[in-house]
C-alpha positions as CSV (number, residue, x, y, z in Angstrom):
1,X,-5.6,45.7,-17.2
2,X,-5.5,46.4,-13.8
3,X,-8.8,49.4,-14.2
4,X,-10.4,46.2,-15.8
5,X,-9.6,44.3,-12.6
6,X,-10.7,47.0,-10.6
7,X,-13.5,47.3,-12.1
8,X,-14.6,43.4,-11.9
9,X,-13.7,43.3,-8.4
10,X,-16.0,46.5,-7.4
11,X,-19.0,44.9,-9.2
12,X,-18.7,41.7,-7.8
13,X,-18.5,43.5,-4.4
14,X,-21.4,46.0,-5.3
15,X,-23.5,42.8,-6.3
16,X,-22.5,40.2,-3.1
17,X,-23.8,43.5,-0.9
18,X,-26.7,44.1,-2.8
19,X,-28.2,40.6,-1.8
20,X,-30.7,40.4,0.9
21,X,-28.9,38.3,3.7
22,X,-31.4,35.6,5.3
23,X,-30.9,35.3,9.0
24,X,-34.1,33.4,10.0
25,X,-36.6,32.4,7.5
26,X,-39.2,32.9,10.2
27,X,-40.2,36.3,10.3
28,X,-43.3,37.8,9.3
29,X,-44.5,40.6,6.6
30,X,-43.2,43.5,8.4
31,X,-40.0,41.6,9.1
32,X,-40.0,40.9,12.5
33,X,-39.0,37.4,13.8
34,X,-41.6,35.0,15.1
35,X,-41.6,31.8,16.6
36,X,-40.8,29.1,13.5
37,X,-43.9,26.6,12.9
38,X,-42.7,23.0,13.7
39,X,-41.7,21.2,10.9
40,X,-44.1,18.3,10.1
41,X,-42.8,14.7,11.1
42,X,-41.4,11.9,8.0
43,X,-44.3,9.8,7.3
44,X,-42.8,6.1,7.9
45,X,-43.2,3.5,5.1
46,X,-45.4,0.7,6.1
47,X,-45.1,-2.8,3.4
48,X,-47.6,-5.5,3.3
49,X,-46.7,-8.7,2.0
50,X,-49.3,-10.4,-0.6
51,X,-51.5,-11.8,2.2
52,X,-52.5,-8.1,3.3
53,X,-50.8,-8.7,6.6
54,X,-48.1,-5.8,7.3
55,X,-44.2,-6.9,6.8
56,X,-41.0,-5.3,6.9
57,X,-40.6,-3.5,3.6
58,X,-37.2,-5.3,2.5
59,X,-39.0,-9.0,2.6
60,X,-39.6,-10.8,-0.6
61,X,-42.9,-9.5,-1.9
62,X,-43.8,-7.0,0.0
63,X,-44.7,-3.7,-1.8
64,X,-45.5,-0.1,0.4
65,X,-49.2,0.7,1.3
């Protein structure tokens, strides 16, 4: 029971090693880190109402452009 055990712990160890750690998830092909791009900005929803004319988007009838 306890070479069992042993043996689960050592692979689990052997495995959690084996995977590549991420540091920075900007770095180029040869590995080396370069400056991030910037991330693109949340597009805002705009709503217009039945006439066409823009509205807040929680008014009655107004559906997103």
């Amino acid at each position: 029971m306890k070479r069992l055990s042993f043996a689960l712990a050592t692979t689990a160890l052997m495995l959690g090693a084996a995977m590549p750690v991420q540091a920075a998830p900007c770095r180029d092909a040869k590995g080396k880190f370069i400056k991030c791009p910037p991330k693109a900005p949340a597009k805002t929803v705009r709503c217009k109402d039945a006439k066409g004319k823009f509205a807040k988007c929680g008014t009655a009838g107004a559906k997103p452009v």
